[in-house]
C-alpha positions as a printed Julia matrix, in Angstrom:
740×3 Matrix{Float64}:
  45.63  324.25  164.4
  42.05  325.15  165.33
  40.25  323.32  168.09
  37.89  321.25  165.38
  41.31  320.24  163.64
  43.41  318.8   166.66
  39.88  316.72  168.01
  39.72  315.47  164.33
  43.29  314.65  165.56
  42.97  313.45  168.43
  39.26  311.24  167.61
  41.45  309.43  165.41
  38.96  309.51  162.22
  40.63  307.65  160.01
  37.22  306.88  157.73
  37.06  309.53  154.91
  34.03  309.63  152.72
  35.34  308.04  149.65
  35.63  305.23  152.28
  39.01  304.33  152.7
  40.19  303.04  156.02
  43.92  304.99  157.03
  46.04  303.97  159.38
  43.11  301.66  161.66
  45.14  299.71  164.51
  41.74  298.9   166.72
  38.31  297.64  165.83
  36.31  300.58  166.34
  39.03  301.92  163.89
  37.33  300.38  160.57
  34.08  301.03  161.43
  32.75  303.95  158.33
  29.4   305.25  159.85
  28.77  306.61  156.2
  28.45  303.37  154.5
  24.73  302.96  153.13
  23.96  306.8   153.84
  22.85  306.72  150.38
  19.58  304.96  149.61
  19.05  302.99  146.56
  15.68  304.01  146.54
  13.9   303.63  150.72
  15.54  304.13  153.96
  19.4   304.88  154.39
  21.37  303.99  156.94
  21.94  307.08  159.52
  25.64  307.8   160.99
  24.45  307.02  164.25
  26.8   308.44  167.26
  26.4   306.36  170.72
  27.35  303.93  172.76
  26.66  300.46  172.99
  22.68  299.73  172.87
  22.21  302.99  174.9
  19.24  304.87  175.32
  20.88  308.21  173.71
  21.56  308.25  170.12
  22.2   310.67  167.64
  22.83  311.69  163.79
  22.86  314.87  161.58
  19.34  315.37  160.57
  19.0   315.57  156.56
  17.58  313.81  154.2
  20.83  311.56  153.3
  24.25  312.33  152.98
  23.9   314.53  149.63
  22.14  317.39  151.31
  23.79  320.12  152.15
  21.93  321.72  155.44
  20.95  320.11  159.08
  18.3   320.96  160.46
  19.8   321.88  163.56
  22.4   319.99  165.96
  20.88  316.55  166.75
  20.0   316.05  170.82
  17.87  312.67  170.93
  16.58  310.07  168.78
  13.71  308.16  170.47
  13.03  305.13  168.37
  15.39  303.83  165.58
  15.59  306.2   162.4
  12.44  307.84  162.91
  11.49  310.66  165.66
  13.85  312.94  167.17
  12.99  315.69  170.25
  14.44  318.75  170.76
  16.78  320.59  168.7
  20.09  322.74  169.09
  21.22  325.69  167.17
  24.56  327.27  167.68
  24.83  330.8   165.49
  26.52  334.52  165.41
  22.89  335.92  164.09
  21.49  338.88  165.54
  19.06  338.35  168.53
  16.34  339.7   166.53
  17.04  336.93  163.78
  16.49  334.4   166.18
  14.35  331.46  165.24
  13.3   328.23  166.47
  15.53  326.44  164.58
  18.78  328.03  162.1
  19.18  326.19  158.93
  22.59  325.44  158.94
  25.15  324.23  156.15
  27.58  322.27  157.69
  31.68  320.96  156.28
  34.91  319.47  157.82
  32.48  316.01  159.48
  33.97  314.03  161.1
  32.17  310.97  162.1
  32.74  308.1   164.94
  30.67  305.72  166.73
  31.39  307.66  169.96
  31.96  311.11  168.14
  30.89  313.89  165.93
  32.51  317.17  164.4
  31.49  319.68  162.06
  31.94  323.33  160.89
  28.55  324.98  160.75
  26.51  328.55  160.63
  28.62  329.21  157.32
  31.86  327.81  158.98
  31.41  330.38  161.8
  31.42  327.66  164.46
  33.06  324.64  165.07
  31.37  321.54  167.01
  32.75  318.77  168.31
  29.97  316.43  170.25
  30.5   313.18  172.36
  27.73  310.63  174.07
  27.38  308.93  176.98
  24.34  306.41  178.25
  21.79  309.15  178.68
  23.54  311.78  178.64
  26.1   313.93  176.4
  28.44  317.09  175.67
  28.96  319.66  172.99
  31.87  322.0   172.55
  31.11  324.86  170.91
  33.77  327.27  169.34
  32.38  330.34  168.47
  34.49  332.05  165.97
  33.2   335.73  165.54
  33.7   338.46  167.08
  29.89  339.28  167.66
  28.13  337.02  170.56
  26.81  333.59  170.29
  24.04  331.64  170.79
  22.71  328.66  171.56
  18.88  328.05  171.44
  17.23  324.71  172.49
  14.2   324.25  170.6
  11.34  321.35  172.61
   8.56  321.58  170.03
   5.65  320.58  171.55
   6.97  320.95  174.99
   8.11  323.64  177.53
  11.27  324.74  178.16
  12.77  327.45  180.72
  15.87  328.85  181.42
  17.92  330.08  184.93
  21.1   330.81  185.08
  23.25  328.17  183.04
  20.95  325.38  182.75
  17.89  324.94  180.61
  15.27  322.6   181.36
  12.31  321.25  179.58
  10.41  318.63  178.04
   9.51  317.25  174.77
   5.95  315.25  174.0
   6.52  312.93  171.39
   5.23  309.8   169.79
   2.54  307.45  172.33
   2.02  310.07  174.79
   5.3   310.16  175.94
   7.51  312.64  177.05
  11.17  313.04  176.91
  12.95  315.33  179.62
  16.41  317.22  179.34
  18.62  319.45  181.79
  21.06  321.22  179.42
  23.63  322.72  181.57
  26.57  325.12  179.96
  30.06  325.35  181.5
  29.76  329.48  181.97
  26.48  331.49  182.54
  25.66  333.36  179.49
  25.49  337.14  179.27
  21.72  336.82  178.19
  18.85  334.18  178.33
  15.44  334.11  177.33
  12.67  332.65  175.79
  11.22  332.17  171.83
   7.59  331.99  171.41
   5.23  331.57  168.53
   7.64  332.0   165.63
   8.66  335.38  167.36
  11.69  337.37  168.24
  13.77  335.96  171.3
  12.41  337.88  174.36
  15.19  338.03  176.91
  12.77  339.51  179.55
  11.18  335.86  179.02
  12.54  332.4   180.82
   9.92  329.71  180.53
   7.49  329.19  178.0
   5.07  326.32  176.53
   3.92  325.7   172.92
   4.54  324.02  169.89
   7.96  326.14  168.82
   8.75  327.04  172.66
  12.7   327.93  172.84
  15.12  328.72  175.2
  18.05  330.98  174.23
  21.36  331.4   175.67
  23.63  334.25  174.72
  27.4   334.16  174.97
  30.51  336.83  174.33
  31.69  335.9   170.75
  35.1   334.34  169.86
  34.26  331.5   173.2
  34.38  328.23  173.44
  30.87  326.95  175.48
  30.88  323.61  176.79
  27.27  322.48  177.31
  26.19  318.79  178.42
  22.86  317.7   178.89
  21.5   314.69  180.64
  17.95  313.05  179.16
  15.06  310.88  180.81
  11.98  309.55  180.48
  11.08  309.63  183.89
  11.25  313.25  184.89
  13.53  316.83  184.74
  15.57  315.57  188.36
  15.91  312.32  186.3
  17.67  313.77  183.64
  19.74  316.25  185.96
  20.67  313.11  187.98
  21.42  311.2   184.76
  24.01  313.65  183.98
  25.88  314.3   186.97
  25.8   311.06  186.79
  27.48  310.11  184.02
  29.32  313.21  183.04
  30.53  315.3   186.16
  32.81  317.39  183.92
  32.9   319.5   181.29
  35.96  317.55  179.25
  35.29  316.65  176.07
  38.19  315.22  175.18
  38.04  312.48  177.93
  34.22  311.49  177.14
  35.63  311.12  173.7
  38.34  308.55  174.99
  35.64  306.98  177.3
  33.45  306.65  174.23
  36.11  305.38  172.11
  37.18  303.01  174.78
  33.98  301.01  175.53
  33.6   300.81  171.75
  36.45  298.85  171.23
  35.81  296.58  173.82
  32.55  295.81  172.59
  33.49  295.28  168.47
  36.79  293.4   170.08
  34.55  290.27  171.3
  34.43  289.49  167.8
  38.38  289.65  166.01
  38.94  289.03  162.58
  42.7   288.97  161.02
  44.04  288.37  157.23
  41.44  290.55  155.15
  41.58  293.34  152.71
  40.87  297.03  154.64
  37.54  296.91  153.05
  36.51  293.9   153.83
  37.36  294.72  157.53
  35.14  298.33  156.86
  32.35  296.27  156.24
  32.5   293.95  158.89
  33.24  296.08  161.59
  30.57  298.72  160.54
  28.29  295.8   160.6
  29.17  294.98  163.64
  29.08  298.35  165.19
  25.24  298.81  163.5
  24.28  295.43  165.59
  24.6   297.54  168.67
  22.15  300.46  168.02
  19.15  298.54  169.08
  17.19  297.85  171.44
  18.22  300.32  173.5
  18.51  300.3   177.69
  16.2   302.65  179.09
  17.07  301.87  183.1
  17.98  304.97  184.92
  19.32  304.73  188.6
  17.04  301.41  189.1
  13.74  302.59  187.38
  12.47  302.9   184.38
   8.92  304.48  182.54
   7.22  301.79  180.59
   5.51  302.77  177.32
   2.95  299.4   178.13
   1.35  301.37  180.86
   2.8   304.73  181.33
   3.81  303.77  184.62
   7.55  304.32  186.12
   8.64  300.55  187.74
  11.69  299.52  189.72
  13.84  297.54  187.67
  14.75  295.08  189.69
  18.69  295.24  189.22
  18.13  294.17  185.94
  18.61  296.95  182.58
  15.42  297.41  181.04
  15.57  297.2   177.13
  13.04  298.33  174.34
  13.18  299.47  170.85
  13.85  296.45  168.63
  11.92  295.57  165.45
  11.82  291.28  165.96
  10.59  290.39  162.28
  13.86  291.86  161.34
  15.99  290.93  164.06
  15.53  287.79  165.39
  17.1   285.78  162.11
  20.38  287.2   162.7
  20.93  289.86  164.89
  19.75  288.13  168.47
  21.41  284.69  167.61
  24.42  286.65  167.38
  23.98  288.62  170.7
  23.21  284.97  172.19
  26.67  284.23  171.25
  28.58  287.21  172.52
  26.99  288.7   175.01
  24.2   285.68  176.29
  23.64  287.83  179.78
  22.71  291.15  177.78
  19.8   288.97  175.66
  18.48  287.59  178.75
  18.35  291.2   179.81
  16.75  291.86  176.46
  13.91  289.08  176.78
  13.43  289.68  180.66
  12.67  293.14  179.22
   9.95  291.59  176.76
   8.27  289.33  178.83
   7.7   292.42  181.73
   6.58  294.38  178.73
   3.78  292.13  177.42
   3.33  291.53  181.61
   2.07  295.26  181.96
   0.19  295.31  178.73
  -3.71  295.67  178.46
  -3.57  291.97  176.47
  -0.31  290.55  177.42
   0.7   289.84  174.03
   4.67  289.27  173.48
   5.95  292.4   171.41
   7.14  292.73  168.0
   8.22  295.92  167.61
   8.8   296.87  171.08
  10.11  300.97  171.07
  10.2   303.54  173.26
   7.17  305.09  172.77
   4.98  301.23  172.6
   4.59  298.17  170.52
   3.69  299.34  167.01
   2.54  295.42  166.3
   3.86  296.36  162.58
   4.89  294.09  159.68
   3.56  290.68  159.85
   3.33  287.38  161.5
   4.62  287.74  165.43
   8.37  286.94  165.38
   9.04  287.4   169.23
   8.22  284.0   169.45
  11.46  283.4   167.24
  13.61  284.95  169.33
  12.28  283.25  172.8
  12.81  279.81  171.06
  16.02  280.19  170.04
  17.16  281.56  173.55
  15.22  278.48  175.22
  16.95  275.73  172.48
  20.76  277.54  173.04
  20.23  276.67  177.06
  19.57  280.76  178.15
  18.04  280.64  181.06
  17.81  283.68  183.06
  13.42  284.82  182.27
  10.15  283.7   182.62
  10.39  280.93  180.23
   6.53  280.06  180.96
   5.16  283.53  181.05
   6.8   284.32  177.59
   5.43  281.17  176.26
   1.97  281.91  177.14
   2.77  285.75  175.98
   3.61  284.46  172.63
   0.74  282.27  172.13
  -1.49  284.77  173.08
   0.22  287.27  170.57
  -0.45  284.71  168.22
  -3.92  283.09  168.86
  -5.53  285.94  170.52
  -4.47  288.64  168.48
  -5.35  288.9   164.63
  -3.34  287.81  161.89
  -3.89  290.63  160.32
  -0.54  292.64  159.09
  -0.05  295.9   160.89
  -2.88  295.5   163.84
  -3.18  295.15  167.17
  -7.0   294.02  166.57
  -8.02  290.9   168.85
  -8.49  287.49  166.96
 -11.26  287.44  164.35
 -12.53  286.15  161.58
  -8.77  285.46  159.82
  -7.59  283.77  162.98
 -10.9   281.21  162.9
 -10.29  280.29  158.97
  -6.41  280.17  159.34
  -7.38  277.33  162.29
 -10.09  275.57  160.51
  -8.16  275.42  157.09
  -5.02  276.49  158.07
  -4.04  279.2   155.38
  -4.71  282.99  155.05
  -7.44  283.28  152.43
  -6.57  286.07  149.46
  -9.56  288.21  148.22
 -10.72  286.23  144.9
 -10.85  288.64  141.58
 -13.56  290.91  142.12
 -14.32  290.39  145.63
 -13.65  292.95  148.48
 -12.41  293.7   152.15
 -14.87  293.31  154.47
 -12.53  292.25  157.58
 -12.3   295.77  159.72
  -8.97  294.65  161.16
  -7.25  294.72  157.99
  -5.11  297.36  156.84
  -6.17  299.45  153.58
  -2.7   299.69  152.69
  -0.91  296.95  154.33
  -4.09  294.2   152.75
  -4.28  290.82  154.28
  -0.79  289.22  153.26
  -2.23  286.14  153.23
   0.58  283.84  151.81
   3.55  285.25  154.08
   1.17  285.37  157.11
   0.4   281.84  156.01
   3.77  280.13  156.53
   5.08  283.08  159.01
   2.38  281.77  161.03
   3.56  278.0   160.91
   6.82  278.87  161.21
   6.2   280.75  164.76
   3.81  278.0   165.48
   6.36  275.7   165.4
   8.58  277.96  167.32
   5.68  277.53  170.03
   6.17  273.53  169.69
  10.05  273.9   170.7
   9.12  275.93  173.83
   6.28  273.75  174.68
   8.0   270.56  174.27
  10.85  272.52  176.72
   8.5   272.92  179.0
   6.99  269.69  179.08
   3.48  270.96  177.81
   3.14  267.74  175.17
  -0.31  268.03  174.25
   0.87  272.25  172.85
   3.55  270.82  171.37
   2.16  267.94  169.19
  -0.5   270.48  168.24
   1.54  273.47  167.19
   3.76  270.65  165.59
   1.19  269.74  163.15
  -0.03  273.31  162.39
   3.82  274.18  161.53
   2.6   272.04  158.49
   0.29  274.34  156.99
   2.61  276.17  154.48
   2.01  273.0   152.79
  -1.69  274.23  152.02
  -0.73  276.55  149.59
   1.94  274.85  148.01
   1.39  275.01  143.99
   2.73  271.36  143.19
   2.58  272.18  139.24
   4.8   275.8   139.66
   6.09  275.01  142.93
   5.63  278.51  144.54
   3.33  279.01  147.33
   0.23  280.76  145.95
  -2.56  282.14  147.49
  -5.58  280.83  147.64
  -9.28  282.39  147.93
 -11.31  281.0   150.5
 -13.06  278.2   148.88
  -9.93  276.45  148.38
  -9.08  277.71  144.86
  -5.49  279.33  143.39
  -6.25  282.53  142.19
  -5.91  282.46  138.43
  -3.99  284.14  136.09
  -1.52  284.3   138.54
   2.5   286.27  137.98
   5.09  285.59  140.88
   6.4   288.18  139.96
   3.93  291.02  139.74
   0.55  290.35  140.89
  -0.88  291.43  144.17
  -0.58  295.51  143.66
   1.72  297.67  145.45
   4.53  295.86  147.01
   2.74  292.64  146.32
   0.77  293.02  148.99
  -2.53  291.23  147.95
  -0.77  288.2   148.07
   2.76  288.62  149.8
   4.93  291.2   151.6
   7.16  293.56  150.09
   8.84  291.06  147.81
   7.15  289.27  145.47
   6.47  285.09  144.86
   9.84  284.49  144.07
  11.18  285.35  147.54
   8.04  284.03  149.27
   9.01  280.78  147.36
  11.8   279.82  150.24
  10.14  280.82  153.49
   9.95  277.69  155.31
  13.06  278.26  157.58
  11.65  275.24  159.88
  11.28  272.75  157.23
  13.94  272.82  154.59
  13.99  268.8   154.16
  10.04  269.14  153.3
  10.22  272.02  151.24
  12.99  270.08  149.4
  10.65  267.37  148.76
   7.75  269.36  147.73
   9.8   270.65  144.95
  10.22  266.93  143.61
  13.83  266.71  145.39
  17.32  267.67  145.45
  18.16  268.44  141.94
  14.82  269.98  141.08
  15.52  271.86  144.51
  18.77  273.1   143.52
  17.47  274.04  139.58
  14.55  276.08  141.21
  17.33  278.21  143.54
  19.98  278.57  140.2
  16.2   279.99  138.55
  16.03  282.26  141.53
  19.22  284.06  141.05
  18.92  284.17  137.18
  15.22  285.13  136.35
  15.02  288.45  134.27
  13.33  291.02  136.76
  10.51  291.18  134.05
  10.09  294.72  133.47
  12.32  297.53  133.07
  14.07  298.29  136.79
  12.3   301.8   137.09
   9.0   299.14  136.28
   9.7   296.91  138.33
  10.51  298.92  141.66
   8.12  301.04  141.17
   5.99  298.46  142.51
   8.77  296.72  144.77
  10.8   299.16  146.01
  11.77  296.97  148.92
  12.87  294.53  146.39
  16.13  296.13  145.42
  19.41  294.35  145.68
  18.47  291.96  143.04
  20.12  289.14  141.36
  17.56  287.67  139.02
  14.44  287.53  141.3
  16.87  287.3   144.15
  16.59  291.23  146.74
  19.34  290.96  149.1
  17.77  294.03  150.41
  15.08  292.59  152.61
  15.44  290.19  155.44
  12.83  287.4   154.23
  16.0   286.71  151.4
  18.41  286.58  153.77
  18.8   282.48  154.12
  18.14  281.91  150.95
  22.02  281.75  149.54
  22.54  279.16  152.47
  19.88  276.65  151.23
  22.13  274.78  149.08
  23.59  273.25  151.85
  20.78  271.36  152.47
  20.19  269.83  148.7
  24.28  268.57  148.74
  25.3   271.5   147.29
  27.72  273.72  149.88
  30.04  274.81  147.31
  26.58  276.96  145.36
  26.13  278.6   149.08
  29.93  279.39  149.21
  30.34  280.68  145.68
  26.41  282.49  146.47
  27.67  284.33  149.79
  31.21  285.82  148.86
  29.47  286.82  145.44
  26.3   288.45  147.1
  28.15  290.35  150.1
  31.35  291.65  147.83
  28.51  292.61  145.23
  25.94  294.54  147.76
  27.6   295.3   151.31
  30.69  297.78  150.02
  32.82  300.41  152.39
  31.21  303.56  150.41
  28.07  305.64  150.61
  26.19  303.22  148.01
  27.18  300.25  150.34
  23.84  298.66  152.28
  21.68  297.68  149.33
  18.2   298.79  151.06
  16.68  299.1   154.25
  19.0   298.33  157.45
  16.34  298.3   160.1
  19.26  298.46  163.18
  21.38  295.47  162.98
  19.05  292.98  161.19
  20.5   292.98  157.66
  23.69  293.86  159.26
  24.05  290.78  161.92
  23.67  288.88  158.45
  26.85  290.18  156.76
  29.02  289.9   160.49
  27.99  286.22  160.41
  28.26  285.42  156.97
  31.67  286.91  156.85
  32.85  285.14  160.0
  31.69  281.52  158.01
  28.06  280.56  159.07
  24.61  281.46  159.72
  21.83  280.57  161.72
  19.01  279.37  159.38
  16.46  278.64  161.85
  16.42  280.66  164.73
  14.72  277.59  167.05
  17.04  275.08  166.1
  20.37  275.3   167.86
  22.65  274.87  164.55
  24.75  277.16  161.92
  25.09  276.29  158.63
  28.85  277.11  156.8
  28.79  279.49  154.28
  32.67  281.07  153.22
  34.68  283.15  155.41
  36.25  286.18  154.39
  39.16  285.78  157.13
  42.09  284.11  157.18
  41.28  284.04  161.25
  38.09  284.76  162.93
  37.95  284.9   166.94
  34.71  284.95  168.38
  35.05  285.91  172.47
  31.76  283.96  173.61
  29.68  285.21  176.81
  31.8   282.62  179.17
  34.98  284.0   178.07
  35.8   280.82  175.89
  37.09  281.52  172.15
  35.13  279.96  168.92
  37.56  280.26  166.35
  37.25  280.09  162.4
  40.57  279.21  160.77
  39.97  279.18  157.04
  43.95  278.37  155.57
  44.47  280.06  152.34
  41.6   282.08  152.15
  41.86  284.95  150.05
  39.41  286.76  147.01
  39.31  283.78  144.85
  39.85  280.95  147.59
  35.92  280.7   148.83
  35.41  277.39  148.56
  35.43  274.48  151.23
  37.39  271.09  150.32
  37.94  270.05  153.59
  36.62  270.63  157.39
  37.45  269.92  161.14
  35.65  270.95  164.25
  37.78  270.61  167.75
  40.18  268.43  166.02
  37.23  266.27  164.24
  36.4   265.57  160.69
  33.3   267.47  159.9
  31.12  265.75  157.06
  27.99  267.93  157.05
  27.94  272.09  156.15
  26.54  272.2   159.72
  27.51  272.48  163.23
  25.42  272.44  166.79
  25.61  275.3   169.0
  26.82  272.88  171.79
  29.82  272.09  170.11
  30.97  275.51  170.12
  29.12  276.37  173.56
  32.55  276.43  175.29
  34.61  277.33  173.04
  36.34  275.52  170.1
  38.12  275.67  166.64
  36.85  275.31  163.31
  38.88  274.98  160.39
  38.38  274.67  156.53
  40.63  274.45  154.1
  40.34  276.6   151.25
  40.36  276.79  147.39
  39.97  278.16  144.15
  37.39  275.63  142.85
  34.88  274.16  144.69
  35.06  270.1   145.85
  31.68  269.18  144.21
  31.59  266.27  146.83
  27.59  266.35  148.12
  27.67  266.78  151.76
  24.6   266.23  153.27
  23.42  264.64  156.67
């Protein structure tokens, strides 16, 4: 058995690609880091080796899971699915055939969340590669006879070499740089330095450029051990980072470590009596929930991409890298249930973000490397209300208050821009909507984006809806006057409600729908004239603070309920190839329905509130067995780390958090016979749902903590210290309205 073969062994990596689940006995066991790594047509999801939310992170780099090369051995990724630094090569070519980077084929994978084997070089060498926090560890068997080599490539960096260690750094997105000390278990027979697309010159051992490498030679038929420890800070950072966290050179036990702390963490949440796929797909989920945002503290400091400045962190883990108009619907509500300490951490990290920013706005997409201010709309107010209404505690509640406002009033409300307030902000507060361009007229705002246009109807009620996220903190905080005000103004979706269509339409800035007007199709590239990405027909539910007036706009219940049954059955209008060739976010459809972006993702759940729970239970089992699948195909479009996945671990657990601000779930229908949810304090929520199998989805009956429960709806202080839920389950749905 060759070395690759018994750590395939030994890892315990039971996922195969046809995505089967053999043999799993723990958590971390079910999780298939492959699922999704085939797009439907954007983004796929990357099998992403690390540890819990830590600051290292790796995958193969290629394309998606079809292609047969990597472009190297993967070392760091900075921010979530987009820039890496460095890159490793491990090869039996001649030194004069030496390049930056060897194109490599690669067989025999084997991924883990905590590991990673492969055969590369033409099957010449054998890799086995485990993480820690900031740090990590290769094993490299070389096969042939002839001597190996390692080269470490830093781009636009330097890079030198002594001995057995390689040191260097890597500038990469923001001005920032990323450090590394690469240390190797033997000293090599040869070292030296590439330069300039040119032949490795072993005479050579430091160099700067945009292709500088450092080379490492070995005797051939070896096995090389090298770790390497990464910072942000500085080169003794990332030496003391790894010896550290890694003050040997066994693999095998970083791989036990690794496997270890995962099962802890996907063990807070334990689910019992499903099928082995639908356990894949929840426990992948879950895993994906912990890629992002990432802690960056190392030994009590850490470099802030706000100011460029290295600060002291206070005792406290410093977190960044987390896209908040994704995240905060699902993905922090469910980190406020399991680990409540860790988001306080996370928001702490927020508030001393904005804190050493030039304009002390509240991020929303926080990374690495800065706030980006992408998307629309400024979320991060989302995810501080929701942490102030569930009782967390532990930050600046008033600084982040005043953070978000500012984000919000002083900033414009223009997509994509960190602009100050103009023009759009003073219409949107004398009239209260975003005005669209009218036919024929043109841009003249400089802060909005040529690409991104003005957005105007999903900045419109994004905008109330984080305004009234600013009335729940204000009212917290005893700031009346703020929270009357941003009370009213969480109103203004109403402005460009279309009473005759009932869809929110945009209107031009003298007050007047723009004509000839199709939900479906109008407003150019991804709709973005008008809306976001998805077209009218999603835009048509966004009022997560409001469902009770959104429900009477549209004339009442049943007219509600016929307008959501539309939803899921309208024709897409075009022929697919059409039709995404203008929404390619949009995929995932059923009817005009795109599981595939996170503005749809509370849609199913709105039947609750219009007396009809058993359409949401029949809506969720059919949408997640339909679109979230244990095979390559299985994400339906972008996962942008953990937000469309946090949906699918709560929705299969039973319930959802519609409103991130309001402290309640709404039921939806388990897929487990038994779900046991560890909370922060150590008390257990549990879902029993008797007789639930593949056909028994719906609800006829409910209890919470020994009570009848008459509502599809529970308060997050009824389950604050633990408790039991349980439904009973059948085959046909109790068309009994439940409503509050």
């Amino acid at each position: 058995m060759t070395k690759l073969a018994f750590r395939n062994t030994l890892i315990a990596a039971t996922i195969i690609l046809a995505g089967g689940v053999a043999g799993a006995t723990h958590p971390v066991d079910y999780v298939n880091p492959y699922m999704g790594n085939i797009s439907h047509l954007l983004k796929p999801t990357y099998p992403t080796i690390h540890r819990p939310n830590s600051m290292l992170r790796v995958y193969p780099r290629r394309g998606d899971h079809t292609e047969d090369f990597i472009h190297g051995l993967p070392v760091m990724v900075v921010n979530h699915r987009e820039n890496t630094v460095f890159d490793l090569s491990a090869t039996h070519k001649p030194v004069r055939e030496l390049r930056q980077v060897v194109r490599t084929d690669w067989d025999n994978e084997r991924i883990t969340p905590y590991s990673y084997t492969t055969s590369i070089d033409n099957h010449r060498v054998d890799v086995s590669f485990s993480p820690a926090e900031r740090s990590a560890m290769y094993s490299l068997d070389f096969l042939d006879k002839s001597d190996g080599h390692i080269i470490l490539n830093a781009r636009s960096g330097e890079i030198s070499v002594s001995g057995n260690t390689i040191t260097g750094w890597q500038q990469t997105w923001g001005n920032v740089r990323i450090y590394i000390c690469m240390v190797a278990d033997k000293a090599p027979i040869a070292s030296g330095i590439i330069l300039n697309g040119d032949r490795a010159d072993m005479s050579v051992k430091s160099g700067r450029g945009d292709d500088a490498c450092a080379v490492m030679s070995f005797s051939g038929r070896s096995t090389v051990n090298v770790k390497y420890g990464v910072s942000l800070i500085s080169p003794d950072q990332a030496r003391r980072n790894l010896e550290r966290e890694i003050p040997h050179f066994d693999i095998d036990r970083l791989i036990r470590e690794g496997r270890d702390i995962w099962n802890e963490a996907l063990g807070r949440i334990n689910v019992k009596g499903g099928d082995k796929n639908d356990m894949a797909v929840f426990y992948t989920s879950l895993y994906r929930c912990y890629e992002r945002p990432v802690n960056i503290s190392e030994d009590g400091r850490y470099f802030s991409a706000s100011d460029h400045k290295v600060h002291d962190d206070m005792g406290r883990p410093f977190y960044t890298d987390d896209w908040l108009w994704d995240t905060y619907r699902a993905t922090h509500p469910l980190r406020t249930l399991i680990d409540t300490s860790t988001e306080e951490d996370i928001i702490n990290s927020f508030v001393l973000a904005a804190d050493q920013s030039h304009d002390h706005w509240f991020p929303t997409f926080p990374s690495i490397t800065g706030d980006s201010r992408r998307m629309n709309c400024n979320h991060g107010v989302a995810v501080v209300a929701d942490a102030a209404a569930k009782g967390l505690e532990n930050f600046d509640l008033e600084k982040a208050y005043e953070q978000c406002r500012g984000a919000i009033e002083d900033k414009t409300l223009a997509p994509w821009s960190a602009s100050r307030a103009g023009w759009l902000n003073e219409f949107y507060s004398a009239n209260g909507y975003i005005p669209a361009l009218a036919p024929g007229e043109h841009e003249t705002q400089p802060d909005v984006n040529d690409w991104e246009k003005r957005q105007p109807v999903p900045v419109t009620l994004g905008t109330a809806y984080d305004q009234w996220c600013l009335s729940i903190i204000a009212e917290k905080l005893g700031h009346d006057s703020d929270a009357r005000k941003f009370m009213k103004a969480s109103y203004n979706y109403r402005n460009l409600f279309n009473h005759e269509t009932s869809f929110f339409h945009p209107k031009d800035k003298d007050g007047n729908f723009i004509p000839d007007f199709d939900y479906r199709f109008s407003g150019g590239p991804g709709a973005r004239e008008f809306y976001a990405e998805n077209n009218g027909w999603t835009y048509r539910w966004d009022v997560q603070h409001n469902i009770p007036d959104l429900i009477s706009l549209m004339g009442g219940n049943e007219k509600f309920i016929a307008n959501l049954d539309q939803t899921f059955n309208e024709w897409l209008g075009r022929s697919k190839y059409e039709f995404y060739a203008q929404l390619p976010d949009q995929t995932g459809n059923v009817g005009q329905f795109s599981m595939a972006n996170e503005p749809s993702l509370h849609i199913p759940y709105l039947y609750n509130y219009a007396g009809a729970p058993w359409k949401t239970q029949k809506r969720i089992r059919d949408l997640i067995r339909q679109w979230f699948r244990n095979d390559l195909m299985g994400v339906p479009g972008d996962e942008d780390g953990g937000g469309m996945s946090a949906f699918v671990v709560l929705s299969m657990a039973g319930f959802y958090p519609v409103t991130p601000g309001k402290p309640v779930y709404t039921i939806g229908s388990p897929f487990f016979k038994e779900t046991t949810i560890t909370l922060s304090n150590g008390k257990k929520f549990q879902i029993v749902a008797k007789g639930c199998d593949t056909d028994k989805k719906y609800i006829t009956s409910m209890t919470l903590n020994g009570k009848r429960l008459d509502t599809p709806w529970f308060n997050h202080s009824d389950i604050a210290d633990g408790g039991t839920l349980v439904l009973e389950m059948s085959d046909r749905p109790g068309r009994q309205p439940i409503t509050k």
